[in-house]
C-alpha positions as CSV (number, residue, x, y, z in Angstrom):
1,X,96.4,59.1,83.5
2,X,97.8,56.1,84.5
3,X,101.9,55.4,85.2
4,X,104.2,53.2,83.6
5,X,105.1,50.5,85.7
6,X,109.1,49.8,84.7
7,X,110.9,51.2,87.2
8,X,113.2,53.1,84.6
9,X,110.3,55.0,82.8
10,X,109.4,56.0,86.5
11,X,112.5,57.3,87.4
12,X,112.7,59.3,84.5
13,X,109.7,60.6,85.2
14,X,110.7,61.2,88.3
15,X,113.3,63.3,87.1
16,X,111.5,65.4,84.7
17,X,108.9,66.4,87.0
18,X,111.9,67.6,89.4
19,X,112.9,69.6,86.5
20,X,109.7,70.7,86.2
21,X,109.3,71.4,89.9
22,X,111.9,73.6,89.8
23,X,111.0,75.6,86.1
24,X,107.8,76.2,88.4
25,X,109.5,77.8,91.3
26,X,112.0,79.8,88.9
27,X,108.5,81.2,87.3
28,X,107.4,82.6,90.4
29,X,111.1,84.0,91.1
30,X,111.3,85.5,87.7
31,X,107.9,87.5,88.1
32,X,108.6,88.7,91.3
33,X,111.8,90.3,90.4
34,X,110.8,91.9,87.3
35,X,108.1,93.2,89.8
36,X,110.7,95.0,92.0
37,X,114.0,95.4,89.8
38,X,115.0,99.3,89.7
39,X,117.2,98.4,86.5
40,X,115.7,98.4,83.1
41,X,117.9,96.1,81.3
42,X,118.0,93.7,84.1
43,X,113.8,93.5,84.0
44,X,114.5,93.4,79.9
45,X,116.9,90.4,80.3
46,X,114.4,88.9,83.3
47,X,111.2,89.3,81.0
48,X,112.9,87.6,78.3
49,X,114.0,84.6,80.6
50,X,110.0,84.5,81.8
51,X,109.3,83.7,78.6
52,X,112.1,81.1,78.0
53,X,111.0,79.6,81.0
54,X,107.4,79.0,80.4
55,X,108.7,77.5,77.1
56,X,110.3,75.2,79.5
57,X,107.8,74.5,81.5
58,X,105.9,73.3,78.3
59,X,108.1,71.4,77.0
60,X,108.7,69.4,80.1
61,X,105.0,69.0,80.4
62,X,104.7,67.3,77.1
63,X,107.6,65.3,77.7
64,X,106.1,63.6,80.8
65,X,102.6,63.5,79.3
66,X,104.0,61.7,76.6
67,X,106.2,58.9,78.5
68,X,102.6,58.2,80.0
69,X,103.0,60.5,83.4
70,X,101.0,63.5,85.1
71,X,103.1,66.7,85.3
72,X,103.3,68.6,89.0
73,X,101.9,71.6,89.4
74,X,104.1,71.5,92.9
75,X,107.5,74.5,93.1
76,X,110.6,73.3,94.5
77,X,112.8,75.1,96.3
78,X,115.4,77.6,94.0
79,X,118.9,77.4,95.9
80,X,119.2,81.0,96.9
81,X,121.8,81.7,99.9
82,X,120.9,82.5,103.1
83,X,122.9,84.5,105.1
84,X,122.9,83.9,109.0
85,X,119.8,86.0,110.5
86,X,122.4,88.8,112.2
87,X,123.8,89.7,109.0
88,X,120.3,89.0,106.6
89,X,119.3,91.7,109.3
90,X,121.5,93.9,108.5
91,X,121.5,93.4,104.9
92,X,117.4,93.9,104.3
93,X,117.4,96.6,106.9
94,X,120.6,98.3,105.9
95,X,120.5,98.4,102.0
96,X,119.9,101.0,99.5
97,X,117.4,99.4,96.9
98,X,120.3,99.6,94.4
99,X,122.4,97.2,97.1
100,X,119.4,94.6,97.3
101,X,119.4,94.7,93.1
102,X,123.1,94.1,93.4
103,X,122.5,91.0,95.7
104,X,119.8,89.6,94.1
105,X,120.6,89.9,90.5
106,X,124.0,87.3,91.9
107,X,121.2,85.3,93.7
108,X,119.6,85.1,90.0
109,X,123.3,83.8,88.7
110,X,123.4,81.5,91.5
111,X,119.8,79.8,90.5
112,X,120.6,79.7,86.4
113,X,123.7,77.9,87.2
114,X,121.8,75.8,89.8
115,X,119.3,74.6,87.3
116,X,122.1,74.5,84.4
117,X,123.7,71.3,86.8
118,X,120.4,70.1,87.4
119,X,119.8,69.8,83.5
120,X,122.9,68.6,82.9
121,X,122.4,65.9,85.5
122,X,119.2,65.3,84.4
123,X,120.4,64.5,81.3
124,X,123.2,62.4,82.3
125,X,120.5,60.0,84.5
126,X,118.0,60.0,80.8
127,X,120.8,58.7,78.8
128,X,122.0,56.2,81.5
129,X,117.8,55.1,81.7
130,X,118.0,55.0,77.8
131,X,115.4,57.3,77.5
132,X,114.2,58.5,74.0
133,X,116.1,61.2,72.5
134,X,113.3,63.8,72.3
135,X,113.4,63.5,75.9
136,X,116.8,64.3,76.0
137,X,116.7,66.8,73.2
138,X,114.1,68.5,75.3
139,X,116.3,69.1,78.5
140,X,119.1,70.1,76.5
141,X,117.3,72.6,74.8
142,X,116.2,73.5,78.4
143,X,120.0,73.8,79.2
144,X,121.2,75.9,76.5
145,X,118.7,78.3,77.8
146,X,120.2,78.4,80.8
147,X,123.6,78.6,80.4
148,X,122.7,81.4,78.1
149,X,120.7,83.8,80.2
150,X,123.5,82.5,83.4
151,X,126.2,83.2,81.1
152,X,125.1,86.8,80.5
153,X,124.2,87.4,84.0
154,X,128.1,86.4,84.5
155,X,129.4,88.9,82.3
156,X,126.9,91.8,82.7
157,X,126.6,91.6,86.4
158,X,129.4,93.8,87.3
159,X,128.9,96.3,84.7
160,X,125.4,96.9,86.2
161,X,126.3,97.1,90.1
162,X,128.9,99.6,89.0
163,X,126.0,101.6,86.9
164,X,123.8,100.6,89.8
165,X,126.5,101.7,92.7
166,X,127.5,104.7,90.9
167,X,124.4,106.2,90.5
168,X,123.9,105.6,94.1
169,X,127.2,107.7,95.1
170,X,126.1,110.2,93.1
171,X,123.0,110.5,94.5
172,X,124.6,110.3,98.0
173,X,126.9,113.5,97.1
174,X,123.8,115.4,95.5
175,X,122.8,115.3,98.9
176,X,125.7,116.4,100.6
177,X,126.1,119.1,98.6
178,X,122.3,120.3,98.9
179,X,122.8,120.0,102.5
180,X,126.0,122.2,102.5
181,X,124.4,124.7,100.3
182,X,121.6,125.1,102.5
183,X,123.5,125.6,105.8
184,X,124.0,129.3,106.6
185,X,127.5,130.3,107.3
């Protein structure tokens, strides 16, 4: 497939293979945590989102076909935060599986409102190119999606680390108890 050769359509292209970089990485994110989350409405939501995203990924495909470009197959790189290595340590080595779930389901927040500012840039950058409107359409659509799923995240969040923390207390004092029932006096 050959490239266009104003410098505007290239940018643009530019752009939307970025976006697309990045729907590829957040595939491969999304499949490994429904893979290893312990909470069933979380892997629900997450499943859902897979989906979404793949739509993404389409629609970003056909966008670049169609200005005349060759859509990556490359991932970028999601912005998840790393904690220094003495307290990522501690943190992997230290944590209940219900903990990890707690920290990575606000590392999945992080990413959907990562990528909802890179849409909304990208978008920004397309209209200042005066790219067609499909284009656009498509990345807003792309947007919407995320804001949705990060908006969720936002609000359910706390209500599942408390489910997710409680169950572990419980769990903790079962023990306790079980152990204290079993000691001879």
């Amino acid at each position: 497939m050959m490239y266009p050769v104003d410098k505007s359509s290239m940018i643009a292209l530019a752009g939307l293979n970025l976006a697309l970089s990045y729907e590829n990485a957040a595939v491969k994110r999304l499949e490994k945590r429904i893979s290893e989350t312990i909470d069933e409405e979380l892997k629900e939501r997450l499943d859902r989102h897979l989906v979404q995203t793949r739509e993404q990924q389409g629609r970003l495909k056909d966008s670049i076909k169609t200005m005349g470009g060759e859509p990556i197959t490359d991932s970028g790189r999601l912005p998840i935060p790393e904690p220094p290595q003495s307290l990522k340590s501690m943190i992997e080595g230290g944590s209940s599986p219900n903990e990890r779930e707690v920290w990575e389901s606000i590392n999945d927040l992080i990413i959907e409102k990562a990528e909802a500012i890179m849409h909304q840039g990208g978008i920004q950058a397309l209209e200042l190119l005066k790219t067609d409107k499909k284009t656009i359409n498509t990345l807003q659509k792309n947007l919407k999606e995320e804001e949705a799923f990060a908006k969720w995240l936002e609000k359910n969040n706390p209500r599942i680390a408390k489910r997710l923390m409680t169950k572990q207390l419980q769990k903790k004092k079962r023990k306790i108890e079980e152990a204290a029932a079993a000691t001879p006096r």
